[in-house]
Each structure stands twice: as C-alpha cells, then as structure tokens.
C-alpha positions in Angstrom: 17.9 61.7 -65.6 14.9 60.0 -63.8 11.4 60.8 -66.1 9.5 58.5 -64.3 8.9 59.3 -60.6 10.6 57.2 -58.3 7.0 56.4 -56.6 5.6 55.0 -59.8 8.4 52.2 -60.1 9.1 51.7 -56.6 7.2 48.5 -56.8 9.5 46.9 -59.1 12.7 48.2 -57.0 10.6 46.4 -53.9 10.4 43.0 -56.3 13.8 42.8 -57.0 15.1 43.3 -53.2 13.3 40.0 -52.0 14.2 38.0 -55.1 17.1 36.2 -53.7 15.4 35.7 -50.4 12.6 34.0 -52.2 14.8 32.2 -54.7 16.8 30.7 -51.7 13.1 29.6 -50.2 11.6 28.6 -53.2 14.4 25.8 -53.4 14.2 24.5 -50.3 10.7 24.2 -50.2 10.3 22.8 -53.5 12.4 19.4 -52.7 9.9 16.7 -52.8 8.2 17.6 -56.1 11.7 18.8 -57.4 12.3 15.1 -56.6 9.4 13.8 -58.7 10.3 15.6 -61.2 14.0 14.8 -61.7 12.9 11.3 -61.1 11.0 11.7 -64.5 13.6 13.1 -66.3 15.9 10.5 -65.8 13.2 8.3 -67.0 12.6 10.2 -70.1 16.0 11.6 -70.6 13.8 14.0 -72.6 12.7 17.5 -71.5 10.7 20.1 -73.1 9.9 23.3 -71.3 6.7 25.0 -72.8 5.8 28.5 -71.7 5.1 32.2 -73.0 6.5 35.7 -72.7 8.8 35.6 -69.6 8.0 32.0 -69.0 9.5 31.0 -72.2 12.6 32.8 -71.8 13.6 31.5 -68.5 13.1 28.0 -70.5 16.2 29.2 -73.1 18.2 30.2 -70.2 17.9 26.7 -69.1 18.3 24.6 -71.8 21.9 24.5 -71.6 22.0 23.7 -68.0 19.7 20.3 -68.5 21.7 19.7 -72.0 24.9 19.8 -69.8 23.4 16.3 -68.1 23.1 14.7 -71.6 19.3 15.9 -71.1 17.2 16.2 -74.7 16.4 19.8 -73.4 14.4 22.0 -75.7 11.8 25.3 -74.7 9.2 25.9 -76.9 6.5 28.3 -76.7 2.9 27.1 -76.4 1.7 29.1 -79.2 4.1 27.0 -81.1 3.5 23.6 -79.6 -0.2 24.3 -79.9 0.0 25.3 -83.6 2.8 23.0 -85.1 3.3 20.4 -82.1 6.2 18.6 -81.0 5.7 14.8 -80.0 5.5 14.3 -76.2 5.2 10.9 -75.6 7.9 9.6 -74.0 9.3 13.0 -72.5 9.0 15.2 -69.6 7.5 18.5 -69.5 7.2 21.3 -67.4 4.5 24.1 -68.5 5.7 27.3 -66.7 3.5 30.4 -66.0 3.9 32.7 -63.4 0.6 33.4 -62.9 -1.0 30.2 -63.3 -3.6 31.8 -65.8 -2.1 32.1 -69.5 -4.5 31.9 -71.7 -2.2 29.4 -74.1 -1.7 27.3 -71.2 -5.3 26.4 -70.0 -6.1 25.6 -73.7 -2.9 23.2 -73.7 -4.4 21.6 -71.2 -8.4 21.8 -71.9 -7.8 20.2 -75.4 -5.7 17.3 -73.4 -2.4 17.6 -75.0 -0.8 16.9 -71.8 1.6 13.6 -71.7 1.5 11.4 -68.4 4.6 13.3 -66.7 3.3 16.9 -67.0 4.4 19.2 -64.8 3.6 22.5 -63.2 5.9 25.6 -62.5 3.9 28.9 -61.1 4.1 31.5 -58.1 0.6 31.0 -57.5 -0.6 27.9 -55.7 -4.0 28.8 -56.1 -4.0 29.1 -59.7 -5.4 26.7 -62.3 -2.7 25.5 -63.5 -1.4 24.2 -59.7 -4.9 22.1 -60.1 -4.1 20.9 -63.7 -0.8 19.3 -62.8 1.9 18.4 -60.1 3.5 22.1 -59.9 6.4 23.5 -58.3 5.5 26.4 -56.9 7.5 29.7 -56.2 8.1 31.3 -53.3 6.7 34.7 -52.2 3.3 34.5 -54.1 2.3 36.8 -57.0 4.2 39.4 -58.9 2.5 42.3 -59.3 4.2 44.9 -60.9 4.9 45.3 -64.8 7.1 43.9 -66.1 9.0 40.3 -64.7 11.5 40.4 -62.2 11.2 38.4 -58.9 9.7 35.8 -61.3 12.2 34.9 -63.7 14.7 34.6 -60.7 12.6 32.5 -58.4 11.4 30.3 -61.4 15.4 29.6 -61.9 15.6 29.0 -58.6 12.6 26.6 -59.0 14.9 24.5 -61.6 17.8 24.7 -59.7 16.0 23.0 -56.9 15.5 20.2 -59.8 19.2 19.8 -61.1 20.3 19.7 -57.6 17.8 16.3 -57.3 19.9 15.2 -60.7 23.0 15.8 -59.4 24.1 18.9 -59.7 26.0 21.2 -56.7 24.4 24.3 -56.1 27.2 25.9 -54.3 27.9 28.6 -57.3 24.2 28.9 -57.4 24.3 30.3 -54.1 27.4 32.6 -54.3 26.0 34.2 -57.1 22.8 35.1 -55.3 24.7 36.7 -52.2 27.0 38.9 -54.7 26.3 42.2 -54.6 24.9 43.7 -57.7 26.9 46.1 -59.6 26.0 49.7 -60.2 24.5 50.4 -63.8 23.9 54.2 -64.0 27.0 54.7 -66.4 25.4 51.8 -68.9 21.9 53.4 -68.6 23.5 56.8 -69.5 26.2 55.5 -72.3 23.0 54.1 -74.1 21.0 57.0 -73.6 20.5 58.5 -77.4 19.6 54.6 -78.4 16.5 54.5 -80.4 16.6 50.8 -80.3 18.4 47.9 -78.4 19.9 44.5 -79.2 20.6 42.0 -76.6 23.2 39.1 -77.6 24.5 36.1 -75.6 25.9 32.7 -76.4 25.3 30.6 -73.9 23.6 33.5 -71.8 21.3 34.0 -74.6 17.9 33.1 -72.6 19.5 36.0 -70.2 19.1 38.3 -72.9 15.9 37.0 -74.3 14.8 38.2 -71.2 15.7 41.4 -70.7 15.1 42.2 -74.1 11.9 41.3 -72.9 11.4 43.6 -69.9 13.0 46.7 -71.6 10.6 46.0 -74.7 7.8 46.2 -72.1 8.7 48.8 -69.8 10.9 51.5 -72.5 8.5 51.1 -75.7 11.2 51.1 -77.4 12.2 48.9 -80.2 14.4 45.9 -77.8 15.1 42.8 -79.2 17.5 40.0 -78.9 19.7 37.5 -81.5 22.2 34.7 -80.2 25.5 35.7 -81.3 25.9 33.8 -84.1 22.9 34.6 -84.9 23.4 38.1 -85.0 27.0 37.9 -87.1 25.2 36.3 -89.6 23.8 39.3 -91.4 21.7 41.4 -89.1 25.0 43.3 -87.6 24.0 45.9 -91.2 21.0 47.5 -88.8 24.4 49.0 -87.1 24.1 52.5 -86.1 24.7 55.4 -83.5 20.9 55.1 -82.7 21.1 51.1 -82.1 22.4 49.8 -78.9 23.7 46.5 -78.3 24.1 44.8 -74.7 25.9 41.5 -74.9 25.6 39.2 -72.1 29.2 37.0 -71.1 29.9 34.6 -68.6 33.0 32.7 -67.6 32.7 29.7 -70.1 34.3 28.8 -73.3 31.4 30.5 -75.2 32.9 34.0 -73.7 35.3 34.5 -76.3 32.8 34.3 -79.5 30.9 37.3 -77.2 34.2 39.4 -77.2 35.0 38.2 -80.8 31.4 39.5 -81.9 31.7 43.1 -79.1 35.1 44.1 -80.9 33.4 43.5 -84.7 30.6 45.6 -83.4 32.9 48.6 -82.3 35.7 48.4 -85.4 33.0 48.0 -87.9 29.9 50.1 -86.8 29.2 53.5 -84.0 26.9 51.8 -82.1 27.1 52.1 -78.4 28.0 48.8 -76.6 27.6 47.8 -73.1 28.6 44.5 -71.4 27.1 42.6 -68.7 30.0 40.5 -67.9 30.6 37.4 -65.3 33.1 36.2 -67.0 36.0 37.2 -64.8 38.1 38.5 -68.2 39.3 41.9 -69.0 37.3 44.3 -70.4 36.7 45.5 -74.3 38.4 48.1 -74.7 35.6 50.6 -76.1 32.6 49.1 -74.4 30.6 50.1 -71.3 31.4 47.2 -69.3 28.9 46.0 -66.4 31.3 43.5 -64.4 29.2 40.7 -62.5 30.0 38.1 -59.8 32.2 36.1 -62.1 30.3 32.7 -63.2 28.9 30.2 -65.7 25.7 28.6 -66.5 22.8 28.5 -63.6 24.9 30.6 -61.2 25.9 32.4 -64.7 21.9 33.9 -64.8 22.0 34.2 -61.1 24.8 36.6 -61.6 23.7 38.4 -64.7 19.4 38.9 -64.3 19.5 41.4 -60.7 22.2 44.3 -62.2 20.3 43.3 -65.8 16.9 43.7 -64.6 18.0 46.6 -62.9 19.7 48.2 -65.9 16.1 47.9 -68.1 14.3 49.4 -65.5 16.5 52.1 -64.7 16.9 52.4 -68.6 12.7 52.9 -68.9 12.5 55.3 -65.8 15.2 57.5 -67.7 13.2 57.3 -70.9 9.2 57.5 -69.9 7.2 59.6 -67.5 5.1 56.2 -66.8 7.5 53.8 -67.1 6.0 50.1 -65.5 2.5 51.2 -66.8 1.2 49.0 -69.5 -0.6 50.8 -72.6 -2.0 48.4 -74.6 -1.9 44.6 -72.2 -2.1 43.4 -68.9 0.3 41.6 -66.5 -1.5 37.9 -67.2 -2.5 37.7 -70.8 -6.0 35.5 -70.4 -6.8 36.1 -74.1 -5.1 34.3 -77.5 
C-alpha cells in the first residue's frame, strides 16, 4: 500500500516518537512564564489566541478548555484580526507560531497592535517573535519536516503548563500521553477510494481542524473539516462513496451528537466513515472505529492527535510517491 518510500517520511515518523517526551519537558520547563501568564488571565478573564495554519488550530482545540474556567476564550486567525480586528484592551493574548517567523505575526506586531499582556508561544527561542514578547517556548527546538506534528502536541502541552497555573490537574493530561497509540492501517485502507475527506468533532473540533490540516498538506487531496452541527446543517448533501468522513469523539456529553451525526451519515448516504474515538462507548455499528485512550478535553487531544496524526500521514504515504514534499509553499510562510 506504501507509494511513498518509507525513507522520504521517516522524518515525520522520527517527530512524532519524541512528541510526548518533549510535551512532558516543555511543561515543566515552561512554569514561571506559564505563571505570568495565568496570572494575566485571571486579571483579564479574557483570552484571545491569535495564530495561523497549525497555530490557529491548536487555538480551537483549546478554547473549550479555558471556557471551562469561565475564561472569555476565543482563537482568531491573524489574517482576521489584522483585517477586521477584535478589541484587545483589557484581554490577554497569546500569538502562537511554531516558528517564530509568520509573516502575519511580525506585521501584528511591527504595526503595534499588541495590548500590554501580549504573549509569546513558539519552538524557537531564537526567533523574532521570542524577542517581540514574553514567550513560552517549546521544548525540542524546530520542526522540520512538512507537515505539523511534534508542534501541535508540544504547543498543547505548552497550555496545559498554563491551566495547571489556573487550577487545573493535569493527571489525565499525563495518562493520555503514556497511552499507547492505536494501530490505524484498517482506517487508512477503509478510506482508501476517498477522493475527498471531512473531519467533524464537537468538542474535539480543533482536533479535527487539525488534521484536516495535515492531510490537506501532505495527501493533496481535497480535506476539510465542519463542527458537527455545522456539518448537519446542510453540507451532509456532498455525501458520496468518494467522500470520507472522520469524526473525532471523546468521553464528554458532546459524544452523543458525534454518534447521533456518524449513524445519519451511514443510514442516509455511502460514504466511508471512520472514528477516532476516546470516548470509552461502544462502537457504530458500520464505521471504521479507531479506539483511543478513553478521555475528555486537554487529555481528550492528547489522546486523539498521535494515532490522528499518524492516520493522515500513513493516509498520504499510501496515496503519493512524495508524500511530506511541499509543491507549491514552504514549512514557515514569511510572505502575506
């Protein structure tokens, strides 16, 4: 089944191995400005988390999170907030970018839109965005490889060090990194004639904002994703054999509008479904399930992104020759 040769996406395979390890490291040495940070948002009971591609989405995966400490929580691109901005005074924000370089960020800052508690989140301590503003910084340095891995996780892990300084216990957190992730070759194969790929969550919707993401980047393929209600409310007529949808469930009360919405999808339409699924309940009967350390919330993602991120790169390298090669951009976009 494997197009693209092992060699070629060995890199990302190596990213993903130390992501836990990094993740764990990244929140204990991240305290003191962790700290700082929550000390703010208490202050400011407001929070917006401004960001791009991959940066953005780990934002939506942790809006609910904050929101769950009666946090005004909200991630906006900065495309967005530069062309139609939010007001800032008053809040917190943290400007997230892997790399420290995004074009959208350094104009953020060079045209001084940046409140009085700004923040940093990067893996690169050298970057300019660690000199633009008080930055919590991942561990491991730089990711290299296209697309994000390691660097959604550890940049989780880099706000999980934060709600631990507001109060919140970690110990899921942490049994969700050391669960071992599942095997995904039958969900790679069962979607294997797909022409194009939905990704749906409720509350794990910034989990599959991400991967639809990565599998955009590395398959070429048509991936993209809609919040369940979201997707019930009209879209579910693209339905067909060719289009795949992936829902994403974890073990909250949002789990049964996901198994609502994965039985409409397989009564009503042909389309191959497969389930990433920490939620601890029994299977769909007719979808591909993927069943994940069960979990909600923070420790939710930490459960779901390693056998998701493995899934869209195993899903590529079955697809592509070149898989992990970028055509057409480059792995820090430095131009608007």
């Amino acid at each position: 089944m494997l197009k693209t040769p092992f060699a070629q996406i060995q890199p990302l395979y190596d990213e993903m191995a130390r992501q836990m390890a990094d993740s764990r490291a990244s929140i204990d040495g991240n305290a003191g400005r962790a700290a700082q940070i929550a000390a703010s948002i208490r202050e400011t009971g407001r929070l917006v988390l401004l960001g791009m591609g991959g940066s953005h989405a780990v934002g939506r995966i942790l809006e609910p999170s904050y929101r769950a400490l009666g946090i005004d929580a909200v991630a906006v691109t900065l495309s967005e907030q530069l062309d139609a901005p939010l007001p800032l005074d008053g809040t917190t924000v943290i400007v997230t970018s892997q790399s420290g370089e995004s074009a959208e960020v350094l104009r953020w800052f060079r045209e001084g839109h940046a409140p009085r508690d700004a923040f940093g989140l990067t893996m690169q301590g050298c970057s300019t965005l660690a000199g633009l503003a008080p930055c919590l910084v991942g561990a491991g340095g730089a990711e290299t490889p296209f697309a994000a891995t390691r660097s959604l996780t550890v940049t989780l892990a880099l706000h999980a060090a934060v709600l631990a300084e507001l109060g919140v216990s970690l110990g899921d957190v942490y049994g969700a990194m050391q669960a071992q992730a599942p095997d995904v070759g039958a969900a790679v194969t069962h979607l294997g004639t797909a022409r194009c790929l939905v990704t749906s969550g409720r509350t794990a919707q910034g989990v599959a904002e991400a991967i639809a993401l990565g599998l955009t980047e590395l398959s070429r393929l048509p991936c993209f994703s809609l919040e369940g209600g979201q997707l019930r409310h009209g879209p579910v007529e693209m339905l067909a054999p060719e289009v795949g949808v992936i829902f994403f469930r974890d073990a909250d009360a949002s789990a049964r509008h996901v198994t609502s919405l994965a039985q409409f999808v397989l009564d009503k339409s042909s389309s191959p479904v497969v389930v990433f699924d920490a939620s601890g309940a029994a299977p769909i009967d007719g979808a591909l399930t993927v069943p994940c350390h069960p979990a909600q919330g923070l420790a939710g993602a930490f459960s779901l992104l390693p056998a998701a991120q493995r899934f869209m790169v195993d899903f590529a390298a079955s697809r592509l020759p070149d898989a992990g090669t970028p055509m057409r951009c480059t792995k820090v976009t430095t131009v608007e």
